[in-house]
N, C-alpha and C positions, 0 to 999 in steps of 0.2 A: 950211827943212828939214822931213821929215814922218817921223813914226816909225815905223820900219822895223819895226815889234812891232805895231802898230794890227790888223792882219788878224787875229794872234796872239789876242789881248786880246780882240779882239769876237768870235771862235768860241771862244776860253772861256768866256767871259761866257756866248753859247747855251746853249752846251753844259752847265753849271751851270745855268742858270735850267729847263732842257728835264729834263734829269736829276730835279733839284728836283720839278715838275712831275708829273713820273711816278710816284714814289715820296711823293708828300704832297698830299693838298687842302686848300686855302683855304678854313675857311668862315667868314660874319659870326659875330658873336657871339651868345651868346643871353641871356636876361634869367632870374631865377631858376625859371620857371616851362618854361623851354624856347623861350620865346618867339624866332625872329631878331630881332635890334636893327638897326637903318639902319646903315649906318657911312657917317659924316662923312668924308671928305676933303679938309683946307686945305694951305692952301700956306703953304709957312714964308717970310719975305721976308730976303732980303740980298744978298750976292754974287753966293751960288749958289741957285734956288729946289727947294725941297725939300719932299716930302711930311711932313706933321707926323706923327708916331706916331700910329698905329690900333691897338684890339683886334680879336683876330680870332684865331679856332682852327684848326691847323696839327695834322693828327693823317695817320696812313698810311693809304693808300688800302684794303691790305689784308692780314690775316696774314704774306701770303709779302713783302709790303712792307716790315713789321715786321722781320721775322726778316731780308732783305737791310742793314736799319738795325743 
């Protein structure tokens, strides 16, 4: 059997990543001088494989961004 909700679930999933997206950017991090730092990306090992936690600044893209937050 296949779940009748899958379509549902992956255009929310979009639809939240896309929204997201719009309203905030991703930057790396920086060092105390302003500096950007690399960011590392590992793989976490088990069952399921998973990205390991990163730093990284998530701020609004702009005023009228802010104020819709």
């Amino acid at each position: 059997r296949i779940c009748p909700g899958r379509f549902l679930a992956d255009n929310s999933l979009f639809i939240m990543t896309a929204s997201f997206l719009q309203v905030f950017e991703v930057l790396p991090p920086r060092d105390a001088s302003g500096r950007e730092l690399s960011v590392k990306y590992t793989m976490g090992s088990g069952m399921l494989s998973t990205v390991e936690d990163f730093d990284c600044i998530i701020r609004p893209r702009s005023e009228t961004a802010q104020a819709l937050i």
